[in-house]
C-alpha positions in Angstrom: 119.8 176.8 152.7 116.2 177.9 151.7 113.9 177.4 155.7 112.5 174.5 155.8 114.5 172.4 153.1 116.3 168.8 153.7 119.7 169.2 154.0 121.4 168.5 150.9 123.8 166.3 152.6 120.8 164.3 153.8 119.5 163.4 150.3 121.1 162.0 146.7 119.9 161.5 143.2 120.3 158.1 142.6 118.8 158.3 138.7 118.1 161.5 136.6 115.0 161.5 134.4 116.5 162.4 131.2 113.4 162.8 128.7 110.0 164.5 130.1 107.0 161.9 131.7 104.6 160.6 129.2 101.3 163.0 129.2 99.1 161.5 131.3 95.9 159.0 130.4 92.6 160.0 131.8 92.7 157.7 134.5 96.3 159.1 135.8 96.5 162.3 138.1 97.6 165.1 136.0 101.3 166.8 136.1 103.4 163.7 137.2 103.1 163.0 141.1 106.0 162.2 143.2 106.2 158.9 145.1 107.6 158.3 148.4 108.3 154.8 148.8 108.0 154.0 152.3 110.3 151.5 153.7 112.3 151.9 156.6 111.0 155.2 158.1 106.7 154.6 158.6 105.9 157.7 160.2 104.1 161.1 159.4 105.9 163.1 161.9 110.1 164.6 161.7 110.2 162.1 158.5 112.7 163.7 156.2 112.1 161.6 153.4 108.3 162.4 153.2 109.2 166.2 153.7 111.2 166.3 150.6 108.7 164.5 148.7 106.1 167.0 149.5 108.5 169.6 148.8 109.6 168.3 145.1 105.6 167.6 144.6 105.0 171.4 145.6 107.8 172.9 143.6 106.4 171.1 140.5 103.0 172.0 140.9 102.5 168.1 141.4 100.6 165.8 144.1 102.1 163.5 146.4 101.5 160.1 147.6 103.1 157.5 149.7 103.5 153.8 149.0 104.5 151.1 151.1 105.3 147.6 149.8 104.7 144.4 152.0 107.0 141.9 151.3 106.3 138.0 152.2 108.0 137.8 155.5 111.0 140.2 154.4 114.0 138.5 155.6 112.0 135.5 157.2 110.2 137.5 159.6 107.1 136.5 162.2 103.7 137.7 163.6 106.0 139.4 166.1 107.5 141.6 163.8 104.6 141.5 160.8 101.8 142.2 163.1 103.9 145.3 165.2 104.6 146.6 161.6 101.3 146.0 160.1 99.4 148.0 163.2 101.6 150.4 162.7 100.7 151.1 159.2 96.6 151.2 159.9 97.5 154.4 162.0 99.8 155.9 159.8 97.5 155.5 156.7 94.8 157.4 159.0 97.6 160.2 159.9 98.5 160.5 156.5 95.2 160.8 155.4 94.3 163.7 157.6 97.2 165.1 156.2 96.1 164.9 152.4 98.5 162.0 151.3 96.6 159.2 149.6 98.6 156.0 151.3 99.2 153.1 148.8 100.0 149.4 149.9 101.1 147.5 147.4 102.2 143.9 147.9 104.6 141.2 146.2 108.0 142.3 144.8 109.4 145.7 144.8 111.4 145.3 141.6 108.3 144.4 140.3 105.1 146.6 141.8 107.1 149.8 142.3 107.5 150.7 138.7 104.2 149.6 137.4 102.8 151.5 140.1 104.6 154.7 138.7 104.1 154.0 135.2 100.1 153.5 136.4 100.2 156.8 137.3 102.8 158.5 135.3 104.8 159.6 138.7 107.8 162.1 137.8 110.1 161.1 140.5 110.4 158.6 143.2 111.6 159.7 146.8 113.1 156.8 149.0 114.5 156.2 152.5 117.6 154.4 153.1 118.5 151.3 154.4 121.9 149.8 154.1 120.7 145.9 153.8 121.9 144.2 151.0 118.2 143.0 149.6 117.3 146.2 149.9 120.1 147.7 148.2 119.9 144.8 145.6 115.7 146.0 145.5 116.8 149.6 144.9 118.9 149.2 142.0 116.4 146.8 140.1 113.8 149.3 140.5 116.1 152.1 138.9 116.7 150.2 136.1 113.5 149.1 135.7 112.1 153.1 135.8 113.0 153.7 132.8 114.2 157.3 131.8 111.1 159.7 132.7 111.5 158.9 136.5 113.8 161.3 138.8 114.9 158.7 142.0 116.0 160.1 145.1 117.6 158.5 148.2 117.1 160.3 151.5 118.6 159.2 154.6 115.8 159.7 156.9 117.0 157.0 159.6 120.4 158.4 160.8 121.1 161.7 162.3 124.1 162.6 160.1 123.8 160.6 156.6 125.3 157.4 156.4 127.4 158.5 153.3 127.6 162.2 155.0 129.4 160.9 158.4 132.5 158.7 156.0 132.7 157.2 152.9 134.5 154.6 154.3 134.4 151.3 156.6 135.0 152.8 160.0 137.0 150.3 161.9 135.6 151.3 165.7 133.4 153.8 167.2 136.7 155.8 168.3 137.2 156.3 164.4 133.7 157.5 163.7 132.8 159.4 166.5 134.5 162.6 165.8 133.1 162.3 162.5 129.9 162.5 163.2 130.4 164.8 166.2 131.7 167.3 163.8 128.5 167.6 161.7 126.0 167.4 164.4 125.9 171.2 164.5 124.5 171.2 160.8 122.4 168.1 161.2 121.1 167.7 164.5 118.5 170.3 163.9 115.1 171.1 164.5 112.5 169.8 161.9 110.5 172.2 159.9 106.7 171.3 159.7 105.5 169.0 156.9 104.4 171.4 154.0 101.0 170.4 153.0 100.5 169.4 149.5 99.7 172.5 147.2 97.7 170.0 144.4 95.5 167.8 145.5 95.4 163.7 144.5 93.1 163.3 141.7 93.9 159.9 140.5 91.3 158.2 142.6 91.3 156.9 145.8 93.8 153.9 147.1 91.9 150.8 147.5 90.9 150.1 150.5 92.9 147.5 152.5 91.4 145.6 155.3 93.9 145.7 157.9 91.8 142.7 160.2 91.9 140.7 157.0 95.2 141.3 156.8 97.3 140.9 160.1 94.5 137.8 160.6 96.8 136.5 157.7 100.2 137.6 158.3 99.7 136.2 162.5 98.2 132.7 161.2 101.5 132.1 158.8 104.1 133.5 161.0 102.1 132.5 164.4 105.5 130.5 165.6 106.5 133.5 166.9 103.5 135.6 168.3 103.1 139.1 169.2 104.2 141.1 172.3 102.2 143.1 174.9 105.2 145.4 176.3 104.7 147.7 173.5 102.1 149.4 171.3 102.8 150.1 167.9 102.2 153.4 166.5 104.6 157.0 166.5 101.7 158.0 169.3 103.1 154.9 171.4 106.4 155.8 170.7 106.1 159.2 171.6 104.7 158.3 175.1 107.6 155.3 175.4 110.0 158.6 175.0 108.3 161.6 176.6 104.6 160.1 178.4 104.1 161.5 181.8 103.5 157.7 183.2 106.5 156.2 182.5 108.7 158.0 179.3 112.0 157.5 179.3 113.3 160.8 179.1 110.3 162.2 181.5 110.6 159.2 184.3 113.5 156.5 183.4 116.3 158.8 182.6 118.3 159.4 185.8 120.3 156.9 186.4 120.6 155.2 182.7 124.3 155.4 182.5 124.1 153.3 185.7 121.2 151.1 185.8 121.4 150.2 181.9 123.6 147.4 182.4 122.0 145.4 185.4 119.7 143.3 184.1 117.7 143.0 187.0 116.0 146.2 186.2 114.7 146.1 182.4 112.9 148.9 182.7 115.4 151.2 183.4 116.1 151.2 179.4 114.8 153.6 176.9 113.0 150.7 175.5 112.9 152.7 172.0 114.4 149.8 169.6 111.4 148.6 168.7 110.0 151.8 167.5 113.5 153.2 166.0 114.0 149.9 163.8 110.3 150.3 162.2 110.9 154.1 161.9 107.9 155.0 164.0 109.9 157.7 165.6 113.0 159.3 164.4 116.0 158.9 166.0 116.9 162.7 165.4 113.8 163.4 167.5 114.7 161.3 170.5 118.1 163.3 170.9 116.5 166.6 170.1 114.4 166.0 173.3 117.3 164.3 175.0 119.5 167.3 174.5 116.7 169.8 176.5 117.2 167.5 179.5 120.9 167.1 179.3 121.4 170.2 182.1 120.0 167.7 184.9 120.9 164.5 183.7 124.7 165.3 181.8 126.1 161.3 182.2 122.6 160.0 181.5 121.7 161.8 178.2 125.5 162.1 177.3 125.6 157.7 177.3 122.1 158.0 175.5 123.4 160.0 172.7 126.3 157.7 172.6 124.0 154.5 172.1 121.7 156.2 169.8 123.7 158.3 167.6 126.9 156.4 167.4 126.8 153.1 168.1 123.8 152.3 165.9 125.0 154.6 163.1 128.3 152.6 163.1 126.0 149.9 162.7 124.6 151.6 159.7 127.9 152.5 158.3 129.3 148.6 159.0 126.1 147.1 157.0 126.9 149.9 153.8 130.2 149.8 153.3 130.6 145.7 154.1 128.5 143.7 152.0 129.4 140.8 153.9 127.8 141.7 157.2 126.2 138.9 158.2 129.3 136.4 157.7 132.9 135.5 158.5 133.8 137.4 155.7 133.0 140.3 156.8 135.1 140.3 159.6 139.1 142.0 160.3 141.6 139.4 158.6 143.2 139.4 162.2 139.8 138.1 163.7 139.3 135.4 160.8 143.1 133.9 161.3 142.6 133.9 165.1 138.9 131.8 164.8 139.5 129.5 161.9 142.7 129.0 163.9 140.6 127.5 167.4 138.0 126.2 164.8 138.9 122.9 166.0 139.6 123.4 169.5 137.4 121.0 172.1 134.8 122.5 173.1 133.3 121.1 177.1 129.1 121.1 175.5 128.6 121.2 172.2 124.6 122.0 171.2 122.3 121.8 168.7 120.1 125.1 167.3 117.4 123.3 168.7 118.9 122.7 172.1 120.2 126.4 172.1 116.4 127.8 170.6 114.5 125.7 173.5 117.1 126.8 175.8 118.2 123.9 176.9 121.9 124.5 177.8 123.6 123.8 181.3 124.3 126.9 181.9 121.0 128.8 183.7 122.2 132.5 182.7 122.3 132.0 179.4 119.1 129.8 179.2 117.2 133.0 180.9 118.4 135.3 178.6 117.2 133.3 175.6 113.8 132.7 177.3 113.5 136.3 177.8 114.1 137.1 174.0 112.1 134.2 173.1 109.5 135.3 175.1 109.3 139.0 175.1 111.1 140.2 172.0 114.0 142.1 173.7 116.9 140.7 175.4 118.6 142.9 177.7 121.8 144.7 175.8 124.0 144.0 178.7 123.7 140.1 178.2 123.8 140.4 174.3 127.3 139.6 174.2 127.9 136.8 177.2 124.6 135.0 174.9 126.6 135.6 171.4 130.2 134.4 173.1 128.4 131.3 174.5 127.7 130.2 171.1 130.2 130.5 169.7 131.9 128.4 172.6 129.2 125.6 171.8 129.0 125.3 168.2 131.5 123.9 166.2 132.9 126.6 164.7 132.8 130.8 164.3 130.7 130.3 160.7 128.0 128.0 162.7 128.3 130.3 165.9 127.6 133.1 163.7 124.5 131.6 162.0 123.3 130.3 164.6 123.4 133.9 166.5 121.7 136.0 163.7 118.9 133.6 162.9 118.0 133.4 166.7 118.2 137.0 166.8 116.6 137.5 163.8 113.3 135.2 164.7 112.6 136.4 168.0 113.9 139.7 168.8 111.2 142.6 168.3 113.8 144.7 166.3 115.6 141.5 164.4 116.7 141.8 160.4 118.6 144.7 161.6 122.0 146.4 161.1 122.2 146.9 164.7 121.6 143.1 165.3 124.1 141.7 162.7 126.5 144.2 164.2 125.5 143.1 167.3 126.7 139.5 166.6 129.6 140.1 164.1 130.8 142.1 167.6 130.5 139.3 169.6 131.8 136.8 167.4 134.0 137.7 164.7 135.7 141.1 167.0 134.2 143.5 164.4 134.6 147.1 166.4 136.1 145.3 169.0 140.3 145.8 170.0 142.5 142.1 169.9 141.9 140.6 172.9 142.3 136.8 174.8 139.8 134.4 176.2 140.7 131.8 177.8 138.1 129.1 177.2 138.3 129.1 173.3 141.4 130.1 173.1 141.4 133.2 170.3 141.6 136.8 170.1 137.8 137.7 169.9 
């Protein structure tokens, strides 16, 4: 493989140009630019997506440009997540700038600004990062079509450390069935990143407009201010970075020793890596974080081995769960054994039986779980190790697994930090419906889950 090039694993042409671009007007940039559409990876730095883009752009004698579309509240989200996002963003712009990459923000539908944006500028190929949603998915396809036939479209799995269509090309029942699988390919994809080429031809096709960011999050915090911002975290891959390596208090530099301990009392929060929020908006790679992980594994081998086991693994099941099982969020999507067993205790009586609003104000009898959902209602992030007693609970108190499972994912969804995730809706299809999970027995509702 030529140094420096993305794995060809790692990448997929979705859509071949088959006639040449349109020659460009006056007002577009000449020799067809290639567009990054940035979605789920927003960051400069170890971004595999934005290094192939740069490297088609350079091989063509073309410029480069990134362009990130802001959906109205994608998948119902709040200020919490908008306004993390959104700060985000401002820096990046700036880093790509420095960098030579004009940063475009273009808002409304996808299906709808994404090709006119190309066709604007008579762009020769799209480059974009992977996500396993089914909007986005849905998003992806529309835009192919919509193209038309002088537009190359590539797909490059930017988020995972071994591509999600790399590690099977299958629904993996557990992480027992995956983990070999993607153990097996780490030696060719958990690699060093080569630096970001800089674009050969510069952007000539005038500048972006300019967006005004205070303008802007003002907006997005005033219509989703039910659920305001946090002040654990800073946005930005800078913030990140120091979260995961910062001589104060990074995870890997100060937090790490006793992880595979201390990660499941709940008593000590801090004792986390406290890197969700930043790997679910792409702000650092996750490839990056086990790069650095691996240099420490010598003096911390249980620590760094359970790390590399939550972040490699478990959250590329979660990938590989969303992709291959269309019905992720939904009783349909779970094992025929686990749907018999809780439409079988459907009916069962239940000893408190709650309302969402009783069970979003926290207003249960039982003081554990109310303090759990305080603390995601409060500070984005519920501790992992209570995840599962909250989900079970619910499903306990609702009336049945389809409610329970609704009820779960739109909680999660509205107030965790890192909600409208694969790693959440596994999260709760786990808890819920058994998905990953062996048969087992519990006693108060009576089923297999």
């Amino acid at each position: 493989m030529e140094s420096g090039a993305v794995h060809p694993g790692r990448f997929r042409m979705v859509k071949n140009a088959v006639s040449p671009p349109p020659r460009p007007s006056p007002a577009r940039s000449p020799g067809g630019p290639v567009v990054y559409w940035m979605f789920r990876d927003q960051r400069s730095r170890d971004n595999w997506a934005l290094i192939h883009a740069v490297r088609l752009a350079n091989q063509s004698s073309a410029p480069v440009a990134v362009a990130f579309n802001l959906f109205h509240r994608f998948l119902g989200a709040h200020a919490r997540q908008l306004g993390f996002m959104l700060r985000g963003l401002r820096l990046l712009q700036h880093r790509l700038r420095d960098l030579g990459i004009p940063f475009f923000l273009l808002r409304g539908d996808a299906a709808e600004t994404l090709p006119r944006f190309l066709r604007d500028y008579g762009a020769s190929a799209l480059v974009m990062d992977f996500s396993p949603l089914r909007n986005v998915l849905q998003c992806k396809a529309e835009i192919c079509e919509r193209v038309g036939s002088t537009i190359t479209v590539y797909e490059v799995d930017a988020h995972n450390v071994v591509p999600v269509w790399t590690a099977s090309d299958k629904l993996e029942y557990s992480a027992k069935t995956i983990r070999s699988k993607i153990q097996r390919l780490l030696p060719e994809f958990l690699v060093d990143f080569p630096n970001l080429p800089k674009p050969d031809v510069e952007w000539s096709a005038g500048d972006p407009p300019d967006v005004d960011w205070d303008d802007l999050i003002t907006e997005v915090l005033r219509e989703g201010g039910g659920v305001p911002e946090i002040e654990w975290c800073q946005p930005g891959e800078d913030a990140a970075m120091e979260m995961l390596m910062g001589g104060k208090e990074g995870f890997l530099t100060k937090r790490l020793s006793n992880f595979h301990i201390d990660r499941n009392d709940p008593l000590k929060p801090k004792r986390l890596s406290c890197l969700s929020p930043y790997l679910h908006f792409g702000q650092i790679s996750a490839q990056r974080c086990a790069l650095e992980a691996r240099k420490v594994r010598k003096s911390h081998l249980q620590a760094v081995d359970v790390f590399l086991e939550e972040l490699i693994v478990r959250r590329e099941l979660a990938d590989n769960f969303c992709y291959y099982q269309p019905h992720y969020d939904s009783l349909q999507g779970a094992w025929e054994w686990a749907r018999r067993t809780l439409m079988d205790h459907a009916a069962d009586k239940r000893e408190h039986l709650y309302t969402l609003d009783e069970l979003e104000k926290a207003k249960t009898a039982d003081l554990l779980w109310n303090a759990s959902q305080l603390e995601m209602v409060h500070y984005g992030k519920m501790h992992g190790f209570m995840r599962m007693y909250w989900a079970k609970k619910i499903l306990e108190w609702t009336s049945g697994p389809e409610e329970a499972l609704a009820m779960a994912i739109y909680l999660n969804d509205k107030y965790e930090i890192d909600g409208r995730d694969p790693n959440g809706y596994v999260g709760c299809m786990w808890s819920i419906c058994g998905v990953h999970d062996q048969v087992g027995y519990d006693a108060e509702t009576k089923n297999e889950i």
